[in-house]
N, C-alpha and C positions, 0 to 999 in steps of 0.2 A: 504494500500500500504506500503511495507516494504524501509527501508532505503537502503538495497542494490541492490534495481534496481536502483542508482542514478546513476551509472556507466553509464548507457546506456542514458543519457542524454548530449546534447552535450554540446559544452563549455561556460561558461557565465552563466548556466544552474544552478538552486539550487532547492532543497525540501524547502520545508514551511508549517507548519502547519497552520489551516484554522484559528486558535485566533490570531495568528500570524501577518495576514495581514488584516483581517477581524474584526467586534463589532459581538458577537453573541445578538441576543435577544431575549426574550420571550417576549409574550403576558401577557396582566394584564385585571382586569377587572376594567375601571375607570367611576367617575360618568360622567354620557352624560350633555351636556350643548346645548343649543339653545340660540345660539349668532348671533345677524341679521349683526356684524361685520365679516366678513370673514375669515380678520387678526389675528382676536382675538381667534379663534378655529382650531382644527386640526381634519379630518379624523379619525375615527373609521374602522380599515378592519376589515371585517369577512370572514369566508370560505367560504359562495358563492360569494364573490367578484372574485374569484378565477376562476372562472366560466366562463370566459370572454372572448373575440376573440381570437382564436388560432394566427390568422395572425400576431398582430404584438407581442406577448408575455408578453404585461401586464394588473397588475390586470384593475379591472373594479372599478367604485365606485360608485354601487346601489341603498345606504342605504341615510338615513338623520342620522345621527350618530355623535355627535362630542364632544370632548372634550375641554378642554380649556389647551393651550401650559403651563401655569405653573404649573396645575396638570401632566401632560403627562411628564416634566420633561426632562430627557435623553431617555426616551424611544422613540421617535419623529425617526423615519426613514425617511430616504431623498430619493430623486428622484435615481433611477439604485439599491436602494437595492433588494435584493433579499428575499421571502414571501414563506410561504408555510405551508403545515398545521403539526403540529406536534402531534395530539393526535386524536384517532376514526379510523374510519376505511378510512378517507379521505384521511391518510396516503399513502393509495395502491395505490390510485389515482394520485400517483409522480406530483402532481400539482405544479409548480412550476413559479414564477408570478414577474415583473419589478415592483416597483412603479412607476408612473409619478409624482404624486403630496407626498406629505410629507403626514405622516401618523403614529397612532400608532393603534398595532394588540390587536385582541381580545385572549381572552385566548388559544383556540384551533390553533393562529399561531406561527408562529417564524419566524426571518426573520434576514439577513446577510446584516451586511452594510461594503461596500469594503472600508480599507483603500487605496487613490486612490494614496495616495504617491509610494505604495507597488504594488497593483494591479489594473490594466483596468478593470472597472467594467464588459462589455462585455466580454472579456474573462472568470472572473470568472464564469458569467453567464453561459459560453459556458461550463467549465467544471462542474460546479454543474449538467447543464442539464444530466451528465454520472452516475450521481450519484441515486441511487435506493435507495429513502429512508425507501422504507421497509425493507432493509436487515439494518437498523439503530434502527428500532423498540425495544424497552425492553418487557419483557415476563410477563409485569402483565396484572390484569385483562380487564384493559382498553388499548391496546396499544397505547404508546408513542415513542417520541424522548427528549433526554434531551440537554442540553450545553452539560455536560461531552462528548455525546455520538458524536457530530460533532469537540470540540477542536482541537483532535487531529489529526483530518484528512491530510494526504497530497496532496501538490498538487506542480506541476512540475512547478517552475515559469522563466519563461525567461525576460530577461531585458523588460521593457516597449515597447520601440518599436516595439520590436519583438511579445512581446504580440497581441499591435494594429494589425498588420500585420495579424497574426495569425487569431483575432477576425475577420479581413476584407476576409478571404477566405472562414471561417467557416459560415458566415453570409448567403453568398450566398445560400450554402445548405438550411440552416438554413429556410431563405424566403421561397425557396420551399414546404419546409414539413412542415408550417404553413401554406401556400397555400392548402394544401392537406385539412389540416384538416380543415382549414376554409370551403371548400368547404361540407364537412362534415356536419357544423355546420348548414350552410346554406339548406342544406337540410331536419334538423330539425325544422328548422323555417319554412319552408316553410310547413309541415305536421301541423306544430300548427297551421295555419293560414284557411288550409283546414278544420282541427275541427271548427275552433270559423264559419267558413261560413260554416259549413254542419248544426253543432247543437247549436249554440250560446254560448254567454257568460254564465258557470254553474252557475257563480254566482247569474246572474241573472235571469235565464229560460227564455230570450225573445219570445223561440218560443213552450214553455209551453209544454213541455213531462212531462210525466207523472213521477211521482217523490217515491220513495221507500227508503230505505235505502240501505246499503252494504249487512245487512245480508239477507234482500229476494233475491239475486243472486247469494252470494257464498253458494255452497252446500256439500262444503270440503277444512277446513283448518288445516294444520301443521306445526310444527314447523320441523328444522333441524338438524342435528345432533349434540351434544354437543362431541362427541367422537372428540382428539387432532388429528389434520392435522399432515400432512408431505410432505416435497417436492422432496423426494427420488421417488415420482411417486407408493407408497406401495398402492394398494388396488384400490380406486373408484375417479375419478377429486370429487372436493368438490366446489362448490362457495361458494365466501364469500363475505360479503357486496362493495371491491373493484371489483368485478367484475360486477356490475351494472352499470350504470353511471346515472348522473347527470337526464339525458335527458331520460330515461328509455331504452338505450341500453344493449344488454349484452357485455360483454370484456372477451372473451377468452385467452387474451395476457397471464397472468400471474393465473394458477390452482394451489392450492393445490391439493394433494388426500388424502383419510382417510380411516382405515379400517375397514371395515365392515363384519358381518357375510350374507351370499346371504340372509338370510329373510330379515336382516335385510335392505339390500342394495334395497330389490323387496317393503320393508314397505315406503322406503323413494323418491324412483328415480321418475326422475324427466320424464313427457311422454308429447309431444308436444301437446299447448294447457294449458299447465300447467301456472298459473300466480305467479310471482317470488314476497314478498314485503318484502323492507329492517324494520324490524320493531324495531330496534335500530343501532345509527349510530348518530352524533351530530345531534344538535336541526335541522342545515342549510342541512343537508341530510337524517335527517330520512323521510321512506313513498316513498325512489326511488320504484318505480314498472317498472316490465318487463316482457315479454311473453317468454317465455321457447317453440322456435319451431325447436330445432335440433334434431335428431337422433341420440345422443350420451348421453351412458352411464353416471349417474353425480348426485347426492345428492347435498343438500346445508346443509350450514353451521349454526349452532343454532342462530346465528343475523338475519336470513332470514326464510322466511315463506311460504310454498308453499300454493296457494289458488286453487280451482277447480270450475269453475263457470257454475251457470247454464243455459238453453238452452236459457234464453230472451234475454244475452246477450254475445257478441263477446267480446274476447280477446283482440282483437287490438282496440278498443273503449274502453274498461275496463282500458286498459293501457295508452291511453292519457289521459283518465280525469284524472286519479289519476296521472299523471304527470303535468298536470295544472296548471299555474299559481296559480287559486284559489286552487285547493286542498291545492301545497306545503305551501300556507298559513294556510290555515284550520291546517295539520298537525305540522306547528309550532308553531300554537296557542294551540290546543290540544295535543298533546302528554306529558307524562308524564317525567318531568325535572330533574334528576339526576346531578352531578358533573360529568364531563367529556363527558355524552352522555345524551339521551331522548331515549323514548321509545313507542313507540304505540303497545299495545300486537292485538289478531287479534281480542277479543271479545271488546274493543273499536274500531277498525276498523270496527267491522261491527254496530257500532251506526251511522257513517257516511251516512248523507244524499247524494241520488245519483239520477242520471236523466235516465229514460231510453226510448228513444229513438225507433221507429218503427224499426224492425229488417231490412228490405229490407236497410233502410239507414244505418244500421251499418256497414252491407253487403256490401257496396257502398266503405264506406270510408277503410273498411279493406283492398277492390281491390289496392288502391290508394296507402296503405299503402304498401301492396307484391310489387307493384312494386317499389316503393321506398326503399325497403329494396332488391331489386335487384340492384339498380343502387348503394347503398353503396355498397353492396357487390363488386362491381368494385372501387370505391371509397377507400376503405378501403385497394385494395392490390395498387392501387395509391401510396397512404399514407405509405404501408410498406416499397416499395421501395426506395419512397425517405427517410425514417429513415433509411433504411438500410446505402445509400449514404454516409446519415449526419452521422451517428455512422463511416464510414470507413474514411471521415474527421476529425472527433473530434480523431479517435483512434491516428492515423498516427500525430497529432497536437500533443497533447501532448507525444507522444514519442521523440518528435522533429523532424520530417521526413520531416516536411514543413520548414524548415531553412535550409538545405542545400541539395542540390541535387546529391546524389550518381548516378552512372551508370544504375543500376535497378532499381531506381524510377521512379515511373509515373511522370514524370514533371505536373507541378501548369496547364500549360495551358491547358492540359486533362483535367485534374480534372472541370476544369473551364465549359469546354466543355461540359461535361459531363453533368454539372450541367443546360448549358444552352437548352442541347437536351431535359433533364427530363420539364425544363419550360415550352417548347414547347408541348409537350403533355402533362403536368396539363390543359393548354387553351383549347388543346382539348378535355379536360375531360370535362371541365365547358361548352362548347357548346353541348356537348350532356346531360348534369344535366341541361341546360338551356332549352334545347329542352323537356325531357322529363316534365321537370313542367308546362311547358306551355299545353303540352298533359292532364294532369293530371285536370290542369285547364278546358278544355274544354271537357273532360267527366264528370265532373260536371253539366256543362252549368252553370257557373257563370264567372263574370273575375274580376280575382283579385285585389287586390284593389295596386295602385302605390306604397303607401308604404312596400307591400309585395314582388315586382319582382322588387324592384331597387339593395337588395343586389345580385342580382341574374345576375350579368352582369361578363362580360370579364375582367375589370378590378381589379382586387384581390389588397389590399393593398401591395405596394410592390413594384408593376408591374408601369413603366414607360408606 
């Protein structure tokens, strides 16, 4: 943001750069201690802490991880700072996370502690959220973010009050479109839970399938293209390890594309059925797997690994176990550990031990699966909407459009309205994501177990 938009901020109104009101910090890597004292130790974050309930916006804390506060020093983050991952490909993933508790980050975070004399921590929070730190990334081998690269960022600060105020309109959105995507999130829980009662715990084979490795069912593996992207839209979409998620979704939100000759475009494209695996990406993400089932044109990118399986086993089985709690362990355990990333190529993936399952019941649970990958797909344009909202709040906030009201302005009490029409229909999204799992359940013929359909209610955090 340059200095001569300051003009168009209103009075009372100043630029600030982000070291200015803010501590920037990196992550360090310190020795762990196990201290039965509470006081005496401090939280270790990592990147999947990051991982954590959409609804109310912060991290999670996982791990048993801790240090002791006189090694951690000044690095020690306080509750409202802001976390997020600064190196790998976690980057894309604009993860962006509160502490609650005091904490200091592992190498792969960085995290922004608000000077609160200068700044409302929630507002800050509000405009970071605008902030896309992949266009922050540096161009080496392993993308990063440095200090240099956030210092000198600007940002439109209005007197405190006004901030709070600000922060108190934006909120509102805000709850919504973590409502959204909570709901989301919930519905991936709820698919795990169909796996562990269809075929049991892998870890343990309680209900004894027959057991093989990776390699007797993959019958075609490849890598991606090492050819450099561009987002001029020149040539073929390309995915890249941000485009997977966590959970074994795909994210079409943000494509490269990359140029290709047609062989070589016809050597690599991607054809529905196709199994996606991120085979480098930090230790806490390498091994995301996804099933590639659209009808669009699309190569991947040399981090990722096209697999082709064969006829014993289904795609959408293939891709929950390998998203499984046990797997993502197996794969942090195994995968081979570099500075900055890990890596699993596909000829140790295919040493991995796997369960396979009577097809009829893979069959079963794929059904379960289509239809839940129906009901996101309504979910998910949910979820646009209401970011749409919150982006045309946050835009109009910091231009300062929410402090005084011109003639052609939407007045606050719209806006408010607005916000409370979209809440009204999120509820009735979740009565019919409430309805369909409970169907879901009983094409099974099992019922599930209490602690599986209690997140599954009307009540979303947030919600009075």
């Amino acid at each position: 943001m340059v200095m001569s938009e300051a003009k168009k901020l209103p009075d009372s109104w100043q630029w600030a750069s982000l070291e200015e009101i803010c501590e920037i910090v990196g992550g360090n890597t310190l020795p762990p201690v196990k201290e039965a004292d509470t006081e005496n130790r401090v939280y270790c974050l990592k990147v999947s802490d990051l991982d954590g309930n959409y609804s109310d916006g912060y991290a999670i804390y996982g791990g048993a991880v801790y240090t002791s506060p006189k090694i951690a020093g000044n690095r020690i983050l306080t509750p409202n700072a802001i976390v997020f991952p600064k190196r790998g490909g976690a980057i894309g993933t604009n993860k962006k996370r509160l502490l609650k508790i005091p904490a200091v980050l592992d190498p792969n975070l960085m995290g922004i502690q608000p000077k609160i004399s200068k700044i409302f921590p929630s507002y800050l929070h509000l405009w970071f959220e605008k902030l896309d730190l992949s266009l922050l990334q540096n161009g080496s081998s392993v993308p990063q973010i440095n200090r240099g690269d956030l210092a000198p960022l600007l940002i439109p600060l209005p007197p405190l009050a006004e901030q709070k105020r600000i922060a108190a309109i934006a909120q509102k959105a805000d709850r919504l479109r973590r409502t959204r995507r909570y709901a989301l999130q919930l519905s991936d829980t709820y698919v795990r839970s169909v796996f562990l009662e269809m075929f049991g715990d892998p870890a343990t084979n309680p209900k004894s399938w027959d057991c093989a490795t990776i390699d007797n069912v993959v019958a075609l593996s490849q890598y991606g293209t090492s050819e450099k992207s561009n987002s001029e839209k020149r040539g073929y979409p390309v995915l890249g390890m941000g485009n997977i998620t966590y959970s074994g979704h795909i994210d079409l939100t943000s494509v490269s594309y990359v140029e290709l000759s047609e062989k070589e475009f016809y050597e690599l494209k991607l054809v529905p059925g196709d199994i996606i695996f991120n085979r480098t990406n930090s230790t806490e993400l390498v091994g995301k797997t996804a099933h590639w089932n659209y009808k669009i044109d699309a190569v991947l990118a040399s981090y990722l690994v096209k697999l082709k399986l064969t006829k014993e086993v289904l795609p959408d089985y293939f891709v929950a176990l390998l998203n499984s709690k046990y797997f993502k362990q197996l794969f942090q355990e195994r995968c081979k550990k570099a500075i900055g990333q890990s890596n699993i190529s596909p000829t140790l993936l295919k040493e991995f031990p796997m369960l396979v399952p009577p097809l009829p019941l893979q069959e079963k649970f794929a059904q379960i699966v289509q239809k839940f990958d129906r009901l996101r797909t309504q979910q998910r344009e949910a979820d646009r909407q209401a970011e749409h909202l919150f982006q045309t709040i946050l835009h109009r906030a910091f231009r300062g459009e929410l402090t005084s009201q011109n003639a052609d302005d939407e007045p606050e009490s719209v806006l408010l309205e607005d916000i409370r029409a979209q809440q009204a229909k999120a509820e009735a999204k979740a009565k019919t994501a409430t309805q369909a799992m409970g169907d879901a359940a009983d094409y099974l013929g099992t019922k599930a177990k209490q602690q599986d359909i209690e997140p599954i209610q009307l009540k979303f955090p947030g919600f009075e």
